[in-house]
C-alpha positions in Angstrom: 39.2 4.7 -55.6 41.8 6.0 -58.6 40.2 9.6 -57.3 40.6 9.3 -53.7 42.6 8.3 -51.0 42.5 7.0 -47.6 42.8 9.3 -44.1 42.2 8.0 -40.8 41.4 9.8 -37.5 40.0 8.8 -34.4 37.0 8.3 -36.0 38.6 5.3 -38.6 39.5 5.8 -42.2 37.6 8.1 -44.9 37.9 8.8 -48.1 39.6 12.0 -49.3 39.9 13.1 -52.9 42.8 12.5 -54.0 44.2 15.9 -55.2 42.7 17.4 -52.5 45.4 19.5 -49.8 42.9 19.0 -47.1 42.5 16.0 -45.3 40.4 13.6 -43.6 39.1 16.2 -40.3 37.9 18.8 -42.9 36.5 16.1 -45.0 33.9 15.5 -41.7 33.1 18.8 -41.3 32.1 19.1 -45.2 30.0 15.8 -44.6 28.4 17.2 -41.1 28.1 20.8 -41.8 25.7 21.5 -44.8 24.5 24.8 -42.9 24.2 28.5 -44.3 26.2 27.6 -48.0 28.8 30.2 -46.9 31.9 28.5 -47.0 35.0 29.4 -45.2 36.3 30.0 -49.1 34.2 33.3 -49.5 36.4 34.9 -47.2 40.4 35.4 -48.2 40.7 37.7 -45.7 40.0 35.0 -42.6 42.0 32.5 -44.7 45.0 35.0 -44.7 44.4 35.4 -41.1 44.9 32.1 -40.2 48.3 31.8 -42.8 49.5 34.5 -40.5 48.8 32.6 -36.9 50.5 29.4 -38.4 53.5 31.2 -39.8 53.9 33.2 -36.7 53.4 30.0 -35.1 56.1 27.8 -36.9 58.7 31.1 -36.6 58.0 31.3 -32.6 58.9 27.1 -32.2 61.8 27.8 -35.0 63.4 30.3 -32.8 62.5 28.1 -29.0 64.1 25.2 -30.7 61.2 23.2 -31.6 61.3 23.1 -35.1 64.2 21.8 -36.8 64.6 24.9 -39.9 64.2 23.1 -42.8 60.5 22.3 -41.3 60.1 25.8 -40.4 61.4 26.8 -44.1 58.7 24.7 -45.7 55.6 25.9 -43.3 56.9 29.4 -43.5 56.5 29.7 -47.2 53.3 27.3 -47.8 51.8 30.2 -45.3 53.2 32.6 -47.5 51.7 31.0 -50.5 48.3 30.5 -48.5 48.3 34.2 -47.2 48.6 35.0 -51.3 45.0 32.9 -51.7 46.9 30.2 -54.2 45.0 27.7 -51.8 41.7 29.8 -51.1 39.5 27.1 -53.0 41.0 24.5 -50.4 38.7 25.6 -47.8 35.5 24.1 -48.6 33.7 23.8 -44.8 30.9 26.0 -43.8 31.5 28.8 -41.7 28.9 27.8 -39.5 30.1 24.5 -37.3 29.7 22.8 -34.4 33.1 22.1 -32.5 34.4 25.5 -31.6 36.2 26.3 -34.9 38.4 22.8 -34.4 37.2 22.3 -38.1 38.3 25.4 -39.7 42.4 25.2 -37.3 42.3 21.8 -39.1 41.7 22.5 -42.1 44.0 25.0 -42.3 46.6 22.6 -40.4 45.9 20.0 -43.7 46.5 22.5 -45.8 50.1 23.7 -44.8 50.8 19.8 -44.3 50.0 19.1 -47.8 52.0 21.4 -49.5 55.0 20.9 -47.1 54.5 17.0 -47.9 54.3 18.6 -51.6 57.4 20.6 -51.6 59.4 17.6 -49.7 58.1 14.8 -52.8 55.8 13.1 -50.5 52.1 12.3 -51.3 49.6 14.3 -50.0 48.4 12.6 -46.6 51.8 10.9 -45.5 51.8 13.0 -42.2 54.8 11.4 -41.2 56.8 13.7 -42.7 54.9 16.6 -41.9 51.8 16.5 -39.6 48.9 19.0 -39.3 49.0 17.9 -36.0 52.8 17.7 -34.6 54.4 19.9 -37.4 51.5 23.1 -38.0 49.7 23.0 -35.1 52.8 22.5 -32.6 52.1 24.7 -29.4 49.0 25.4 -30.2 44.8 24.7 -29.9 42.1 25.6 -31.7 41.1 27.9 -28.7 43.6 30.1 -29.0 44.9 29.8 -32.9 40.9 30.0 -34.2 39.9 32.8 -32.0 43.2 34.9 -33.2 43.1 34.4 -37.0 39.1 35.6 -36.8 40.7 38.8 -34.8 43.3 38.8 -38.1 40.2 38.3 -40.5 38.6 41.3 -38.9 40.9 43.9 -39.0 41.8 43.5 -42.4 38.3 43.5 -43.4 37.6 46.6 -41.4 40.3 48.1 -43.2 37.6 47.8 -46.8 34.8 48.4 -44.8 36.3 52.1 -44.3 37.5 52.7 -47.5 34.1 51.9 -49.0 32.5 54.3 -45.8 35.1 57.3 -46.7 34.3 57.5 -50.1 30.6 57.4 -49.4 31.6 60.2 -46.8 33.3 61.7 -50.2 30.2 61.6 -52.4 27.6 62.9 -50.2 30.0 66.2 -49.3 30.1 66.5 -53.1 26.5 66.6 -53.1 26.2 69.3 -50.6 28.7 71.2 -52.3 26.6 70.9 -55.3 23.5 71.8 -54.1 24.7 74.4 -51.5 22.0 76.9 -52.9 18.8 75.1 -53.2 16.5 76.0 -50.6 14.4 73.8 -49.2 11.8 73.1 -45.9 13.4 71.2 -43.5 10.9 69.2 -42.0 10.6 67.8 -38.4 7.8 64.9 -37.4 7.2 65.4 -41.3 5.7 68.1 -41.0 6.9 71.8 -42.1 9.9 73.3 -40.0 11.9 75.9 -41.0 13.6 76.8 -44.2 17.8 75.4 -44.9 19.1 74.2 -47.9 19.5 70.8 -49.6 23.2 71.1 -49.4 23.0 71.2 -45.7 20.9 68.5 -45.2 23.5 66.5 -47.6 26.6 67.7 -45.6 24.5 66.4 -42.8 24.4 62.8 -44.3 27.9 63.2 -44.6 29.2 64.2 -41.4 26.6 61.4 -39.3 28.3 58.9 -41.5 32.3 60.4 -41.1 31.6 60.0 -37.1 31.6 56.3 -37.7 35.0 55.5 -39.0 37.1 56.5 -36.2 33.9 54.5 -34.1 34.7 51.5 -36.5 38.2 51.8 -36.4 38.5 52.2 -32.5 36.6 49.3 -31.4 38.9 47.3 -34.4 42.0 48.0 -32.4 40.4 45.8 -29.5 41.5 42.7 -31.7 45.6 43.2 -31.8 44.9 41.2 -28.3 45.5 38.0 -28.5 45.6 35.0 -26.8 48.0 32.6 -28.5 50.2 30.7 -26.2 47.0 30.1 -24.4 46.5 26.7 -25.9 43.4 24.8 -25.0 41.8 27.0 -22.1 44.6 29.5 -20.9 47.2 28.0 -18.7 49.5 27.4 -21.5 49.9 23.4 -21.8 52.1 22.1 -24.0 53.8 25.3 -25.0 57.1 26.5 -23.7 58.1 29.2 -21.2 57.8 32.9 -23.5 56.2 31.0 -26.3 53.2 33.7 -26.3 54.9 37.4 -26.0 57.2 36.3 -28.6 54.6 34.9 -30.9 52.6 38.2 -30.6 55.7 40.2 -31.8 56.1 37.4 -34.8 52.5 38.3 -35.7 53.4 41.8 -35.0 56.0 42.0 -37.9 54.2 39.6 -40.4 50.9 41.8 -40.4 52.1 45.4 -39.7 49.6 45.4 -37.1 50.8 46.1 -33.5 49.6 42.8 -32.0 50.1 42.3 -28.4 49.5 39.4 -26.0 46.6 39.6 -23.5 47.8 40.1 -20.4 45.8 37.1 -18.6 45.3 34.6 -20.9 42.6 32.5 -18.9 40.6 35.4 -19.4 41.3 36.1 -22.6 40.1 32.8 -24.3 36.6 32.3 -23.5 36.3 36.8 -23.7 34.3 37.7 -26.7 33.7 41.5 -25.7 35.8 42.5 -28.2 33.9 41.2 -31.2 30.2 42.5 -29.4 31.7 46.1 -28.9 32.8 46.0 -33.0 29.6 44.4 -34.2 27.9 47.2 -32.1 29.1 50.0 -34.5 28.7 48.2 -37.2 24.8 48.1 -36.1 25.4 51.9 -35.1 26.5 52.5 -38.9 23.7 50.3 -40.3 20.8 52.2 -38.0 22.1 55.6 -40.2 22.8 54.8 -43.1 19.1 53.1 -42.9 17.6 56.4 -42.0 19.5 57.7 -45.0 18.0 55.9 -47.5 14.7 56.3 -45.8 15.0 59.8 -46.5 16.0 59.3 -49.9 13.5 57.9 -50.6 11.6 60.4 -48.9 12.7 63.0 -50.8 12.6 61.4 -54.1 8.9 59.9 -53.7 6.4 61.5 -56.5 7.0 62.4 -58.8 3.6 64.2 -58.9 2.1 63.1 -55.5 5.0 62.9 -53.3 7.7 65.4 -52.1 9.5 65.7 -55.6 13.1 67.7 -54.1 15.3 64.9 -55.9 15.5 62.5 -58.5 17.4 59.4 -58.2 19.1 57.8 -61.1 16.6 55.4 -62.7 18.1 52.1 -62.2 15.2 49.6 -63.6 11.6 49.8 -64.6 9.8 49.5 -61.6 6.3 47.5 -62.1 5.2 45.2 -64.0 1.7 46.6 -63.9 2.1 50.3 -63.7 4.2 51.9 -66.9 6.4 54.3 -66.3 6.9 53.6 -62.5 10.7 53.8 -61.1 11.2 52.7 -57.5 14.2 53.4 -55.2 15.3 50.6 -55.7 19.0 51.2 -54.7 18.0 52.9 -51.4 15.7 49.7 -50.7 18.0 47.0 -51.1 20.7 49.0 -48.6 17.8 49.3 -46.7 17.6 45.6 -46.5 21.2 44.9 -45.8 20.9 47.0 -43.0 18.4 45.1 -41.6 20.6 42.0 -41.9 23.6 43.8 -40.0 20.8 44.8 -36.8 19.7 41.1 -36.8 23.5 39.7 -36.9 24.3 41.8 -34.0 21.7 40.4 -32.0 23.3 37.0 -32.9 26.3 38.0 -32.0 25.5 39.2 -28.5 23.2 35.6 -27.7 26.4 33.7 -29.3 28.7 35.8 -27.2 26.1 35.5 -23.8 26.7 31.4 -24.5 29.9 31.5 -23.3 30.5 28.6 -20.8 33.4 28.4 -17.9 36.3 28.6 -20.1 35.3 28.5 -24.0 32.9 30.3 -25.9 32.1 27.5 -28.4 30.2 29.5 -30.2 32.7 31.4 -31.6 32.1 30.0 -35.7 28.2 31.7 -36.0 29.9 34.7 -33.7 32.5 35.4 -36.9 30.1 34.3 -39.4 27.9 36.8 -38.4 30.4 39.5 -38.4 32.1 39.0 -41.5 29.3 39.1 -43.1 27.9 42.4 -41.8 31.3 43.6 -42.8 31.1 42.1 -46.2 27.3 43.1 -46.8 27.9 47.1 -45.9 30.7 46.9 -48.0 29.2 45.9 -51.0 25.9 48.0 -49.7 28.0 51.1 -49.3 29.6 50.7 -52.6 26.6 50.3 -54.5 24.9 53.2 -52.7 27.5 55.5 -53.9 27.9 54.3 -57.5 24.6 53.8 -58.4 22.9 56.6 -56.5 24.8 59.3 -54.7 26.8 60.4 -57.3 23.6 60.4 -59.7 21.4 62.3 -57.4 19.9 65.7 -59.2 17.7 68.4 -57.2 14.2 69.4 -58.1 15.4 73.1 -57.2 12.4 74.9 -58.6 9.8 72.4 -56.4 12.0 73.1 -53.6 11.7 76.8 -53.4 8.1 76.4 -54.2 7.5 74.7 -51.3 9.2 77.0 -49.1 7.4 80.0 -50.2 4.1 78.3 -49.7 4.9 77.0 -46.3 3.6 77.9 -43.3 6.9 77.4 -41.3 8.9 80.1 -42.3 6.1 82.0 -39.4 8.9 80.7 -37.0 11.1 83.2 -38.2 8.4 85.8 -36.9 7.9 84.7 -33.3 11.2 87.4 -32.4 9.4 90.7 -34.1 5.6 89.7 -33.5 5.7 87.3 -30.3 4.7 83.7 -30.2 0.9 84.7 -29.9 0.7 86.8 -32.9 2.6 84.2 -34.7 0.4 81.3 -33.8 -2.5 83.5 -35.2 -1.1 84.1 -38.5 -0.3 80.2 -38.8 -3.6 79.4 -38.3 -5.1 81.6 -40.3 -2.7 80.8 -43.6 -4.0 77.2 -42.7 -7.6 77.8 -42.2 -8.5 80.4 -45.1 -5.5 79.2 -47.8 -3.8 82.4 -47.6 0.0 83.3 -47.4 1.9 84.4 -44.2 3.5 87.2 -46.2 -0.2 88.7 -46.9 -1.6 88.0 -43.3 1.0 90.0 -41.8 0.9 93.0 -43.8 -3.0 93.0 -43.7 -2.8 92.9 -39.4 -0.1 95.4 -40.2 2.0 94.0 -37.6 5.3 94.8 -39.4 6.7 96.8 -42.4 7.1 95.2 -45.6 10.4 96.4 -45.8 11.3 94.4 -42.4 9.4 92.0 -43.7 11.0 91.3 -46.8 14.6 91.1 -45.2 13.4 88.6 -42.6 11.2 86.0 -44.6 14.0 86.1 -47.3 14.7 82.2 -47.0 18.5 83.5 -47.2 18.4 85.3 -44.3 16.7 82.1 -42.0 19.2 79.2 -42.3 21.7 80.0 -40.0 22.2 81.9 -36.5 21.7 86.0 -37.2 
């Protein structure tokens, strides 16, 4: 027992270790919720959140009169150090609970108590002095504190996920800077189109993926509303008159983020539309950057039976049967992650549909999910551009090889010889093995002067 101490609840005593800031409610949910292994711990960003909602919390009943200041003082800057992550290893519950998120508001609640009961010479569970209850969680519930750090968790770690997404952005521009004058096939229904170059198709990969951070940071700014003040289901019990506009603009000024209260709070506490219209473009991003590395892949595959325009760095052998072989294996494992986003959207639109009357206690796999699509495409797009984009090389002789043997660049015919004539000649090159060049000049249906100028690849990738 020298290592632990004694909490009670309404559920009788348990033992807490002793050094421990948490307390005995977060010591039930470690016990009861041995779930996914992601604890609340893996994400500073939601812990900072909720540091944010209690100190916004304690300065709103500081300035209504209903905490005395040197409380206020103390909570205010054990937020302060919890929003630095001196405390991050303090949050040990799984971010997947039953309960609404009452486990992760009281363990946070602990937290602040314990270091308040720190900073006054107390020992850590003698709530008398400082209660997670009375003192941290004063005008508050879970419904409407839980809910609103997630919503501070989220726009912070949108913030990374668009960094990592404009550099990306960044890389593949450079690429089709770089490779502005390789021409290439483009290819439609894989099969041969017309002629462009590789830097096009790379400033094409760019641009798809540049439309989705104003996408990701649009359907972000649906979190600055909040619902604190709304206590346990929206009618405001057992918080005073004005307690929630001012505590939006005490969020307001602590995050720089321009938080405003929702306007009907009932509403607003069981509504998870927000976090389903965000996860949506996070699926949105996943589905193209997915058919990204597809065709990187694509375009890598070979190098002797496949398409051969690219090489990708070689980041590991890639058998342990065949030698030599080098797989993709940077494109795959994005690939993958983007998988993982698609299938964590769909469980945040069931968990979102589960809303019942007015709570959504679903709410913990809801921002599980999320944050870790965030977290996942981060790393993903990170490792996408470090390890491949930057590294990619073009196959520039293979490429023009492939255009002067194509058959597609007869579309560039159809205005001089007519459709019928050009169908002909496409056949024929397929049939018999011989070039659309030769074909044309042996049915004499142009000059080879004309010719020349319009099958020059040059002259076919852009409107003329």
């Amino acid at each position: 027992m020298e290592n632990f101490r004694k909490e009670s609840d309404l559920l009788g005593e348990l033992k807490v270790p002793l050094q421990a800031y948490y307390g005995v409610q977060t010591q039930r949910a470690i016990e009861n919720f041995r779930i996914s292994g992601q604890m609340l711990s893996s994400y500073p960003k939601f812990i900072r959140g909720l540091a944010w909602v209690k100190k916004a919390a304690a300065k709103t009943n500081f300035e209504l009169g209903l905490l005395e200041e040197d409380m206020y003082q103390k909570i205010n800057e054990a937020c302060d150090e919890l929003a630095a992550g001196n405390f991050d290893t303090q949050f040990p519950i799984d971010m997947i609970q039953g309960g609404a998120g009452t486990s992760v508001n009281m363990n946070v609640n602990e937290v602040i108590a314990n270091i308040v009961l720190e900073k006054l010479g107390k020992n850590k569970g003698d709530y008398q002095f400082c209660s997670p209850n009375d003192h941290v969680n004063l005008s508050q519930s879970t419904n409407d504190a839980y809910p609103t750090a997630i919503k501070m968790g989220l726009l912070q770690m949108n913030e990374g996920l668009v960094i990592s997404l404009t550099k990306i952005v960044e890389a593949f521009r450079a690429k089709g800077n770089e490779f502005h004058d390789v021409i290439k096939m483009g290819r439609t229904q894989l099969q041969d189109a017309v002629p462009m170059t590789l830097g096009q198709e790379f400033e094409a990969f760019a641009a798809t993926l540049e439309e989705d951070i104003s996408k990701l940071n649009n359907n972000a700014n649906l979190f600055v509303e909040i619902n604190m003040g709304a206590t346990a289901i929206g009618t405001g019990l057992n918080a005073p008159v004005g307690y929630a506009h001012l505590c939006a603009k005490n969020l307001a000024e602590i995050t720089g983020y321009p938080i405003i209260s929702a306007p009907n709070l009932v509403e607003a506490t069981p509504d998870t539309g927000a976090y389903v219209i965000y996860s949506s473009a996070l699926k949105r991003l996943s589905v193209k950057l997915s058919k990204i590395c597809n065709d990187l892949r694509l375009l890598s595959s070979g190098p002797r039976a496949g398409f051969f325009e690219i090489n990708l760095p070689p980041m590991q052998p890639g058998s342990s049967i065949m030698p030599g072989k080098v797989n993709p294996v940077i494109p795959e494992v994005v690939n993958q992650v983007c998988y993982k986003v698609i299938g964590n959207d769909l469980t945040v639109t069931f968990a979102a549909e589960a809303g019942q009357l007015q709570l959504n206690v679903m709410e913990p796999v809801l921002c599980h999910s999320i944050m870790e699509s965030i977290q996942f495409l981060s790393n993903a797009l990170d490792t996408l551009r470090e390890k491949c984009v930057v590294g990619i090389t073009a196959n520039k002789e293979v490429c023009l090889s492939m255009v002067k043997h194509s058959i597609g660049i007869v579309t560039a015919l159809n205005p001089y010889i007519g459709y019928k004539n050009s169908t002909k000649i496409a056949k024929e090159a397929l049939d018999t093995g011989k070039s659309v060049y030769n074909l044309v000049l042996e049915y004499g249906l142009i000059s080879q002067e004309i010719l020349d100028g319009i099958l020059d690849p040059k002259n076919m990738l852009k409107p003329h």
